[in-house]
LUMFI-831972 format. One record per residue (C-alpha): residue number from 1; chain; x, y, z. Coordinates in steps of 0.05 Angstrom, whole numbers, plus 5000, padded with zeros to 4 digits. Layout:
BEGIN
   num   cadena     c1     c2     c3
   NUM        A      X      Y      Z
...
This chain:
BEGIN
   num   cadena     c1     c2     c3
     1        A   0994   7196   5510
     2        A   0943   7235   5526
     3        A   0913   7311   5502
     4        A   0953   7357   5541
     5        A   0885   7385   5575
     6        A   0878   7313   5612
     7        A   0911   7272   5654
     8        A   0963   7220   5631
     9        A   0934   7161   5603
    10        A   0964   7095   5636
    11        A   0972   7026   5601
    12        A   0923   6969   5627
    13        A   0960   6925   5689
    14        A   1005   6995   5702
    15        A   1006   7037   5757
    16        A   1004   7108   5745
    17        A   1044   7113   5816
    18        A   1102   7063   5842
    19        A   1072   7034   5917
    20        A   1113   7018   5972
    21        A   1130   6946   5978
    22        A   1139   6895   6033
    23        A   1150   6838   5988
    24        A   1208   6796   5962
    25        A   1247   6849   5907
    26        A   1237   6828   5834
    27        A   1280   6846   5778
    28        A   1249   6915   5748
    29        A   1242   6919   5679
    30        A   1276   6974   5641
    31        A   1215   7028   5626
    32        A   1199   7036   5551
    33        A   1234   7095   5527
    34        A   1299   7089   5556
    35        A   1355   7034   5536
    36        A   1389   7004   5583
    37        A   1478   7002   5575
    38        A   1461   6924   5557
    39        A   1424   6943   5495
    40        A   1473   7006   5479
    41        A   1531   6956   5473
    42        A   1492   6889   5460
    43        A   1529   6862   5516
    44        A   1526   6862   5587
    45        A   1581   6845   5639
    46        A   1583   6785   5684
    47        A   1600   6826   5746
    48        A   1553   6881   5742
    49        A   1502   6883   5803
    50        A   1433   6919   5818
    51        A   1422   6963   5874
    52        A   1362   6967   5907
    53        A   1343   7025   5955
    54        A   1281   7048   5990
    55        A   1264   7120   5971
    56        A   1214   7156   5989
    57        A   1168   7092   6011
    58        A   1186   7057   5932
    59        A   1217   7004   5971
    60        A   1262   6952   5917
    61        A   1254   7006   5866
    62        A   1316   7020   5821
    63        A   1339   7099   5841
    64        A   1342   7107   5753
    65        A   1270   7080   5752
    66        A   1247   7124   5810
    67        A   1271   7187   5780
    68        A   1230   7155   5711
    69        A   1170   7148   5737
    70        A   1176   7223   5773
    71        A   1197   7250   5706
    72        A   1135   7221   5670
    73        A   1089   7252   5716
    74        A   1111   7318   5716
    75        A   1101   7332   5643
    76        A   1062   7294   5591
    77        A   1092   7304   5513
    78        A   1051   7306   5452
    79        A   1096   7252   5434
    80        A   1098   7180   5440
    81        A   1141   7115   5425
    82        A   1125   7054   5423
    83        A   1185   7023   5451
    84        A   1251   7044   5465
    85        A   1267   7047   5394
    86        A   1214   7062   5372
    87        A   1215   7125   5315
    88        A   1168   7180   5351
    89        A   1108   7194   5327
    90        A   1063   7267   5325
    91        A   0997   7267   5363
    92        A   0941   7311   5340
    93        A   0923   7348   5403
    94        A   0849   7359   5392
    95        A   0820   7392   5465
    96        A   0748   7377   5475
    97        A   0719   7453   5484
    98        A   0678   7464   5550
    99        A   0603   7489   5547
   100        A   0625   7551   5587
   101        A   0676   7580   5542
   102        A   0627   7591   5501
   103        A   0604   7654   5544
   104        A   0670   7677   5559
   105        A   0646   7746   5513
   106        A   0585   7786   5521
   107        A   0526   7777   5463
   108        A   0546   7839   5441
   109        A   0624   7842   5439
   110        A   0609   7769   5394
   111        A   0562   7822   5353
   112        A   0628   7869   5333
   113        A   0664   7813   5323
   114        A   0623   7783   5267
   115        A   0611   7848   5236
   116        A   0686   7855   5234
   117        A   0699   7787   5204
   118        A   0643   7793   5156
   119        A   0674   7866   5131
   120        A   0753   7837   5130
   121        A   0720   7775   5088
   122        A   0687   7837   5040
   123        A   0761   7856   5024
   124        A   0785   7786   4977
   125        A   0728   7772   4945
   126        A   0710   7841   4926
   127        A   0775   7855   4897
   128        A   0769   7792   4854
   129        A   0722   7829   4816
   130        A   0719   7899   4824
   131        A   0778   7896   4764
   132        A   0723   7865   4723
   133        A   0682   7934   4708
   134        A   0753   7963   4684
   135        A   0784   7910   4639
   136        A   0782   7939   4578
   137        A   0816   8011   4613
   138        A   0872   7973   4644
   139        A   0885   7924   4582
   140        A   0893   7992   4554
   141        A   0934   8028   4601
   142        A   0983   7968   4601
   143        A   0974   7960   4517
   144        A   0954   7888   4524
   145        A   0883   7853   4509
   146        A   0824   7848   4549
   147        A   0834   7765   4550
   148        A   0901   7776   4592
   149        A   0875   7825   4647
   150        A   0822   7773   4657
   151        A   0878   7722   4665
   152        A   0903   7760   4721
   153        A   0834   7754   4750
   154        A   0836   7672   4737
   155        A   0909   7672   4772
   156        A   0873   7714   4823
   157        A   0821   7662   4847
   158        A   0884   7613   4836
   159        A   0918   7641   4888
   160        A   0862   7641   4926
   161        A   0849   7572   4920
   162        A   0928   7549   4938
   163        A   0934   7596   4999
   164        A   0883   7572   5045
   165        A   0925   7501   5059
   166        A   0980   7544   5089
   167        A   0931   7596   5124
   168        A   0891   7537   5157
   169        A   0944   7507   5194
   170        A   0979   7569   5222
   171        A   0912   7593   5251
   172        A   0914   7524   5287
   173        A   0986   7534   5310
   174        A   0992   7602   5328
   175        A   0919   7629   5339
   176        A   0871   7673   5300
   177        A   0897   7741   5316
   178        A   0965   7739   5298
   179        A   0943   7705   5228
   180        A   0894   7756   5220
   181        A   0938   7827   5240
   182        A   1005   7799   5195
   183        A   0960   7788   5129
   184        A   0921   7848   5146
   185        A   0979   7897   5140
   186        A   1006   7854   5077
   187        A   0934   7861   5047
   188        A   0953   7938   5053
   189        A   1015   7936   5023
   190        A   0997   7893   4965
   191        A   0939   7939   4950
   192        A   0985   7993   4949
   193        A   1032   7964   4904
   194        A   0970   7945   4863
   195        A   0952   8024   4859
   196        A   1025   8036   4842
   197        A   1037   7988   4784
   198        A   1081   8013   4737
   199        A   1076   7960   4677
   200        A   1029   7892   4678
   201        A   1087   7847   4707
   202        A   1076   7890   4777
   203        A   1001   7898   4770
   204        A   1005   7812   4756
   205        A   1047   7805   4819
   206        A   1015   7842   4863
   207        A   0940   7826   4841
   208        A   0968   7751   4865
   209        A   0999   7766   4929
   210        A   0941   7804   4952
   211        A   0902   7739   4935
   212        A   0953   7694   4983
   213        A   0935   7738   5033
   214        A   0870   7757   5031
   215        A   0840   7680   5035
   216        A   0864   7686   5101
   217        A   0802   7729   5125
   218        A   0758   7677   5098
   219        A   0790   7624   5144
   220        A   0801   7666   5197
   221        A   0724   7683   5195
   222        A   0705   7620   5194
   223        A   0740   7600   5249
   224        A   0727   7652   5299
   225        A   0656   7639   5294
   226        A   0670   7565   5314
   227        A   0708   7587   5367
   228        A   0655   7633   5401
   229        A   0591   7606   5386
   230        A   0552   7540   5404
   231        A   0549   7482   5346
   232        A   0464   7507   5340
   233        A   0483   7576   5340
   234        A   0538   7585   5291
   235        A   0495   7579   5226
   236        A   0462   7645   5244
   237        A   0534   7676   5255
   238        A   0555   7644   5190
   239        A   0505   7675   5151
   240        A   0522   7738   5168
   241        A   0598   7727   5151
   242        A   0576   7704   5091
   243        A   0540   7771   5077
   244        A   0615   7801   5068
   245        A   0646   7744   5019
   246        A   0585   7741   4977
   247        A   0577   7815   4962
   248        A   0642   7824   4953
   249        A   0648   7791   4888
   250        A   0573   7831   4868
   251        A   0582   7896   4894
   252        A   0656   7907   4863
   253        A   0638   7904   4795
   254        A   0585   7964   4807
   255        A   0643   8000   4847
   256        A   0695   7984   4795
   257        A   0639   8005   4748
   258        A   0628   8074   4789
   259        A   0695   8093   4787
   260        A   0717   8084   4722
   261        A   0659   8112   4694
   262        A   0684   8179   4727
   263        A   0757   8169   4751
   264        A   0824   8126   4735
   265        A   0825   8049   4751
   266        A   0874   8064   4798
   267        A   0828   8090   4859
   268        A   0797   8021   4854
   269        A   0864   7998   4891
   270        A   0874   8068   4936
   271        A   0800   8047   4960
   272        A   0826   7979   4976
   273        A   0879   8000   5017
   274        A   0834   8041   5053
   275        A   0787   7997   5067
   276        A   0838   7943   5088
   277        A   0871   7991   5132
   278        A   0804   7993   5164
   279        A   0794   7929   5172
   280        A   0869   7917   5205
   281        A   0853   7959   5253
   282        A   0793   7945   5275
   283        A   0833   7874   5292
   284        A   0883   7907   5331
   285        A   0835   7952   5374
   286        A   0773   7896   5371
   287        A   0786   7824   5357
   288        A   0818   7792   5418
   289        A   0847   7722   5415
   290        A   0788   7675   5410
   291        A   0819   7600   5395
   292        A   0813   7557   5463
   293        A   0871   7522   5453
   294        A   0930   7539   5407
   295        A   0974   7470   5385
   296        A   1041   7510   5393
   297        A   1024   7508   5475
   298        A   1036   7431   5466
   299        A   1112   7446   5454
   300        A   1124   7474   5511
   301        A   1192   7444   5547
   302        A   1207   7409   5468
   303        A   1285   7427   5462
   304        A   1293   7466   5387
   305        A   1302   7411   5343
   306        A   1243   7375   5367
   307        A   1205   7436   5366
   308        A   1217   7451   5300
   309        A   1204   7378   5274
   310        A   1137   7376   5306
   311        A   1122   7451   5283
   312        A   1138   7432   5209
   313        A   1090   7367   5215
   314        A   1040   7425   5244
   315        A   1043   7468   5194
   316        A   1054   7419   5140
   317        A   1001   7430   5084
   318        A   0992   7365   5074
   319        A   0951   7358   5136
   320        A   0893   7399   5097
   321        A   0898   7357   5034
   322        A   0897   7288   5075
   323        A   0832   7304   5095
   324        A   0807   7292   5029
   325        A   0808   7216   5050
   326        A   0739   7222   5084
   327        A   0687   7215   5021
   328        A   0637   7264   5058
   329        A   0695   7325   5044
   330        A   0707   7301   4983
   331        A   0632   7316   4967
   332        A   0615   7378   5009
   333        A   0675   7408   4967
   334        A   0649   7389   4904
   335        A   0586   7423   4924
   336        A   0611   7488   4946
   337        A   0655   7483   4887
   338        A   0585   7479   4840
   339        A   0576   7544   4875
   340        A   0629   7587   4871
   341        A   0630   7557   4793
   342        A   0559   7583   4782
   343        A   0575   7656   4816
   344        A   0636   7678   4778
   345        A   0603   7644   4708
   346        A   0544   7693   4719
   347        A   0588   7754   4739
   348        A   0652   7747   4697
   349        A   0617   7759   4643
   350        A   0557   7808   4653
   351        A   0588   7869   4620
   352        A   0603   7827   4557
   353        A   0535   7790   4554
   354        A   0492   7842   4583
   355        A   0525   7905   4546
   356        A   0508   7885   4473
   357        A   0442   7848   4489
   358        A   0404   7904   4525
   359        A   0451   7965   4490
   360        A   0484   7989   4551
   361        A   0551   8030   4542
   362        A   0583   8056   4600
   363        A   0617   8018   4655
   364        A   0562   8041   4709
   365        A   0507   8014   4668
   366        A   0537   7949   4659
   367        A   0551   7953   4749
   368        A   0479   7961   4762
   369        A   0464   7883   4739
   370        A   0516   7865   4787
   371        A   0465   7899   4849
   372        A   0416   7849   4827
   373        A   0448   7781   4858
   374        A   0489   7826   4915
   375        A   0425   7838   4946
   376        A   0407   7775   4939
   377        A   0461   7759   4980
   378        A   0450   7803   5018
   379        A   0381   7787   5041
   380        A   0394   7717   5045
   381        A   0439   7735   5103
   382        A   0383   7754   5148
   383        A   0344   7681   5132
   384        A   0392   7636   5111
   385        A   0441   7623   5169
   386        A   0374   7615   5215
   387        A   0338   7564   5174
   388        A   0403   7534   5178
   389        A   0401   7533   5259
   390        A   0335   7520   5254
   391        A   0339   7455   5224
   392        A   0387   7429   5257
   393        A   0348   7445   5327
   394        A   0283   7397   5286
   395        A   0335   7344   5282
   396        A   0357   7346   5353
   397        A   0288   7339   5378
   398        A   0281   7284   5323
   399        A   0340   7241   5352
   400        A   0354   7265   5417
   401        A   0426   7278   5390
   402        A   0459   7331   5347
   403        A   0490   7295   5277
   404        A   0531   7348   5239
   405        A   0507   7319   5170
   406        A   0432   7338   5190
   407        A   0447   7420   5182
   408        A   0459   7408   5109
   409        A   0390   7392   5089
   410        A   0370   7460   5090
   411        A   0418   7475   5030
   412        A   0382   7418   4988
   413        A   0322   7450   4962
   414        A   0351   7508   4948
   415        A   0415   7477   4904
   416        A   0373   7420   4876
   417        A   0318   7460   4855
   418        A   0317   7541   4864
   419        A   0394   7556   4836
   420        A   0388   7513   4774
   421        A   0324   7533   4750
   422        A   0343   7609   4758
   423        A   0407   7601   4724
   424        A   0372   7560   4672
   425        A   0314   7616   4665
   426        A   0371   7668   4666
   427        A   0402   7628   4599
   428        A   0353   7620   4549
   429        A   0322   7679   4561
   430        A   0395   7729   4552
   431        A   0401   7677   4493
   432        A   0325   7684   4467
   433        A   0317   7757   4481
   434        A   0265   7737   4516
   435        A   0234   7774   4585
   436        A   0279   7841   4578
   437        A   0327   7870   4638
   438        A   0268   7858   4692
   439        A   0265   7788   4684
   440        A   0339   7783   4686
   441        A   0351   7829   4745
   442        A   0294   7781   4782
   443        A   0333   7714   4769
   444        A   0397   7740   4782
   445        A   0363   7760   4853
   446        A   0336   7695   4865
   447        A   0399   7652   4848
   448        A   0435   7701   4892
   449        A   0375   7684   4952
   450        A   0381   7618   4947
   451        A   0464   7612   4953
   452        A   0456   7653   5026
   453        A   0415   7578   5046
   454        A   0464   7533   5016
   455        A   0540   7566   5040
   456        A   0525   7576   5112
   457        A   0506   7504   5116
   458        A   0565   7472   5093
   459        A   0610   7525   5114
   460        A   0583   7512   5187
   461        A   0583   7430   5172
   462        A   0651   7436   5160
   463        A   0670   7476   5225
   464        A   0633   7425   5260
   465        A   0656   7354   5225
   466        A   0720   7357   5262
   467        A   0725   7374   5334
   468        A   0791   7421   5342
   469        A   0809   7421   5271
   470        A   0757   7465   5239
   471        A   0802   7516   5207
   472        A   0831   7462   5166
   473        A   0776   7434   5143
   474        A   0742   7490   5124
   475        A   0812   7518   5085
   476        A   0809   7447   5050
   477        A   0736   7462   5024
   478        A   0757   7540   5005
   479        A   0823   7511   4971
   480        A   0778   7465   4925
   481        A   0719   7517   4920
   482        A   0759   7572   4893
   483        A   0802   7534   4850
   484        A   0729   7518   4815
   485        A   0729   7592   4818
   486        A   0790   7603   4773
   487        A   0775   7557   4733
   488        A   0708   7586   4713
   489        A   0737   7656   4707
   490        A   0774   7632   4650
   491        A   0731   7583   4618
   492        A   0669   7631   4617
   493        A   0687   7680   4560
   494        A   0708   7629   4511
   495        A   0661   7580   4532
   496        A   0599   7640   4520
   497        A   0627   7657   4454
   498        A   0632   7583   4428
   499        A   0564   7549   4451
   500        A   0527   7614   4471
   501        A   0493   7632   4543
   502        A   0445   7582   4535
   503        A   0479   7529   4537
   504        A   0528   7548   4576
   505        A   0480   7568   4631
   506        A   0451   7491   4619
   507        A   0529   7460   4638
   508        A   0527   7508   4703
   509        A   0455   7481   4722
   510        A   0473   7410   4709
   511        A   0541   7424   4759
   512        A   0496   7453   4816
   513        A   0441   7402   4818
   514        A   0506   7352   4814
   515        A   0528   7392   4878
   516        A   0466   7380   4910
   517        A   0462   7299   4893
   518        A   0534   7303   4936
   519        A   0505   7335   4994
   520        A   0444   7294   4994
   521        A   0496   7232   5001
   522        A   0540   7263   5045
   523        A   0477   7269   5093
   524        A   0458   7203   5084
   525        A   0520   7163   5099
   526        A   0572   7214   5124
   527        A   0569   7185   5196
   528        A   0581   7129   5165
   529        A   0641   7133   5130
   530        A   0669   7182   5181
   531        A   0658   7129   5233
   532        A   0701   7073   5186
   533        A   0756   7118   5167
   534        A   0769   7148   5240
   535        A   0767   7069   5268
   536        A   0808   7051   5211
   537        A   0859   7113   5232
   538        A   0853   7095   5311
   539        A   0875   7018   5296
   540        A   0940   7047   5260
   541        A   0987   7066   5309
   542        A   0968   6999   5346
   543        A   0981   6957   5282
   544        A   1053   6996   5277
   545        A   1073   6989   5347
   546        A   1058   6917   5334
   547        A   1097   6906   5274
   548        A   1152   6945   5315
   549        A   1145   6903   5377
   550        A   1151   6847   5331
   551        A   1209   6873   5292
   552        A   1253   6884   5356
   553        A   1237   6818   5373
   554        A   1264   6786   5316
   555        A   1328   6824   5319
   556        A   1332   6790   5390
   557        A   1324   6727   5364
   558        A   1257   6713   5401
   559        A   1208   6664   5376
   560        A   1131   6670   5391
   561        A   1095   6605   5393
   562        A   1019   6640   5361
   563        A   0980   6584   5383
   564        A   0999   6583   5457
   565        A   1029   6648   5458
   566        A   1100   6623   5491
   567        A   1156   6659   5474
   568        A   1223   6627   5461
   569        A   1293   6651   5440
   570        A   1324   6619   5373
   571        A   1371   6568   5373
   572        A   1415   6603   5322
   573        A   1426   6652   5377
   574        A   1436   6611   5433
   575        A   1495   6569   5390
   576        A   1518   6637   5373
   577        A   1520   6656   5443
   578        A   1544   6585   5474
   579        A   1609   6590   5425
   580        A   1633   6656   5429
   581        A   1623   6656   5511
   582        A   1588   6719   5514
   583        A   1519   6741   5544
   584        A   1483   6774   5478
   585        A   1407   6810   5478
   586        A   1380   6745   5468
   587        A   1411   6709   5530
   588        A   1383   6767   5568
   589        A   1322   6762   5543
   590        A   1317   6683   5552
   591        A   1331   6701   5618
   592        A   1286   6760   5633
   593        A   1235   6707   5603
   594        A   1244   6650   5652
   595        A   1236   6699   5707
   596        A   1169   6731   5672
   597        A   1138   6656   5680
   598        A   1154   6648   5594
   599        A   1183   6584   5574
């Protein structure tokens, strides 16, 4: 079957239209997808006859068949069958986007809605570590250690990590905007339950819902901007979104660290909730429905059974974590995992590394060292998303075509060579007591830089990979990225108080330039192995509807001759038949046979 934005594909030798004929009537064959009363009952009767009429110029036509062939025009199904008995089988609708909807919106309404994508993706990450500056006031509030309030925080990126395989899908299904208003107003609630806490076992389940739903703005994001700009315009876009998840985990440290230092914990949360109740909405009143084509229209006319089996094989999770069959994914989320590993290493633990080494003592003071790789960030967002579009536009003139593996060699330079030697500088030196806060403050802004060239680029590679299935791919590489994430969180303190920064700072280096050895190869063959995999998945539901053809034709008792390709029905069968007297499926296929020309 065909995409439901094109016409209905038609097998080779078949009409898509019955013609009038003048010609001696032939026996029709029944249509695939229906079962004739012969095949209901196994047996047909000796005295039944076939009536032939001339309707509507389909002259020798069966009046059943007409009315088949009408009905299949009409409507084409995201479903198919093989055969009549064939189990059915869910199509991916993927809808090939035209140039032109591309300017559907103004330059400038696009403008808001970036801005308001990049300040909704502010909201998660920030909150994963504005906690951070106040850990040893809320291990206190609750009477438990500092080592179980960063817990919480691990469990937080954890959650992160899990949700974005259920977030992807429904964005697909149902559309951006509903996805994005429904965890919006749940991102409020959770932040005021968060504010409200009365013991730790409400602060813990809170802190983790608003995690499941906050992963949703990073998706969301990510997905808009594939929807409304061009494949060599969305790494520009993309750096700006990334502006609002990268500072978010560097500026809430400094504002957790601002308002402890002068007020309770607590109105870390109540400015949460504000700011998310911003952000929701600024959806309602701003962000209009942007996906081209939501896979829930395909269901139109599906009775409610069938509509919910094909929504749950929609929204099934395991269509994000299949995609990890493709090598290239595999390896772009091993590199943005080295990434998000080396950014909550270095922040996690600045207030306990940085405190004691340069004798700092409030909260605040500890915040500040946070600024330095925010505004790296943060400048990287006016460079990084362009070199991005920039070298993919060399490429193009290079090849006369557009390969979605060439954007990502603008991120190699910077994670093979500028990240690791920062966060190697950044080490040895906290370790040595060696260069002081300024040399500190200057690799931390550097590392920061480079990470606004590298995460647009694969961000943007994996919106573009896969034509109409971008929000899963890109919640497959966020799923795998922050799980890193969480598991950095918690390995960071113990790991710093065992082997030291130094080293430490060494295993991070060695993991990025890793990253970067994966992208390189995922540049170099992932045509390649996209190419085998998606032949490999194309000659599939042939080789099934083969073995099933094949199958159903042993059950009939028909023999296929492979060397001349006649087909013949089993002796067995004909004995069978010959004995008992009556006509069985494989007398009337012996006979349907002899008329077909077979043996």
């Amino acid at each position: 079957m065909s995409d439901p934005e094109t016409k209905p594909q038609r097998s080779q030798g078949q009409p898509t239209h019955a013609q009038p004929r003048n010609k001696e009537v032939e026996p029709v064959k029944p249509v695939s997808g229906r079962r004739s009363s012969d095949d209901s009952t196994g047996a047909s009767s000796n005295t039944s006859s076939t009536h032939f009429s001339s309707v509507d110029g389909y002259e020798g036509e069966e009046l059943d068949d007409v009315q088949d062939r009408r009905d299949r025009l009409e409507r084409v199904s995201t479903t198919h069958s093989a055969s009549g008995d064939a189990p059915v089988h869910p199509i991916d609708s993927v809808v090939e986007v035209p140039d032109s909807f591309y300017d559907k919106l103004p330059k400038h309404r696009k403008n808001i809605i970036v801005f308001l994508q990049a300040f909704t993706a502010f909201l998660s990450p920030m909150s994963s570590t504005s906690v951070l500056a106040a850990t040893p006031e809320v291990a206190a509030e609750y009477k438990t250690t500092g080592s179980i309030v960063n817990l919480v925080n691990a469990f937080y990126l954890l959650f992160m990590g899990l949700s974005p395989i259920i977030w992807g899908p429904l964005s697909q299904v149902y559309g951006r905007r509903p996805v994005a208003l429904t965890t919006g107003v749940g991102f409020v609630i959770a932040s005021i339950g968060t504010a409200l806490s009365p013991n730790l076992g409400a602060f813990f389940f809170f802190r983790l819902f608003t995690a499941f739903l906050g992963t949703s703005f990073l998706l969301n994001g990510a997905a808009v901007i594939s929807d409304i700009f061009r494949p060599t315009e969305r790494g520009t876009a993309t750096g700006w979104f990334m502006s609002g998840s990268l500072t978010g985990p560097a500026f809430g440290p400094f504002i957790g660290g601002l308002i402890v230092t002068y007020t309770s914990w607590r109105v870390i949360f109540w400015l949460q909730t504000g700011l998310a109740a911003v952000a929701t909405i600024g959806i309602y009143f701003l962000m209009p429905e942007t996906i081209f084509h939501k896979k829930i229209d395909d269901l139109a006319g599906y009775s409610g059974r069938q509509k919910g089996r094909e929504l749950l094989s929609m929204l099934n999770p395991w269509r994000v974590l299949k995609l990890f069959r493709y090598p290239n994914f595999v390896l772009t989320g091993f590199a943005s995992s080295a990434l998000v590993w080396n950014m909550y290493g270095l922040l996690t633990p600045i207030r306990y590394v940085l405190n004691p080494r340069y004798h700092l003592t409030s909260p605040l003071q500890g915040g500040l060292f946070y600024l330095a790789p925010g505004f790296g960030y943060l400048t990287g967002t006016f460079v990084g998303g362009r070199y991005a579009d920039y070298i993919v536009k060399v490429y193009i003139r290079k090849r006369g075509v557009r390969i979605p593996e060439d954007r990502m060699y603008s991120a190699l330079p910077f994670m093979g060579i500028v990240i690791p030697g920062s966060v190697l500088i950044y080490g040895w030196c906290v370790e040595k007591d060696v260069g002081g806060i300024p040399l500190t403050v200057i690799v931390l802004f550097l590392q920061g830089l480079a990470q606004l060239f590298c995460f647009p680029s694969l961000n943007t590679y994996c919106l573009d990979v896969m034509d109409g299935r971008g929000a899963e791919v890109i919640a497959g590489n966020y799923a795998v990225r922050y799980l890193f994430g969480c598991l950095a969180t918690a390995v960071v303190l113990p790991a710093t108080e065992t082997i030291g920064v130094g080293w430490y700072s060494t295993i991070s280096s060695l993991f990025v330039f890793a990253g970067a050895i994966s992208t390189y190869l995922s540049v170099r063959y992932g045509k390649q192995w996209r190419d085998a995999i998606d032949a490999k998945q194309a000659a599939a539901p042939q080789q099934r509807d083969k073995k099933h053809k094949s199958k159903g034709r042993q059950e009939a008792g028909i023999i296929t001759d492979e060397k001349n390709g006649h087909e013949s029905v089993s002796g067995s069968d004909v004995s069978a038949a010959s004995k008992s007297g009556t006509p069985t499926r494989a007398n009337e296929e012996e006979k349907r046979l002899a008329n077909d020309g077979g043996v």
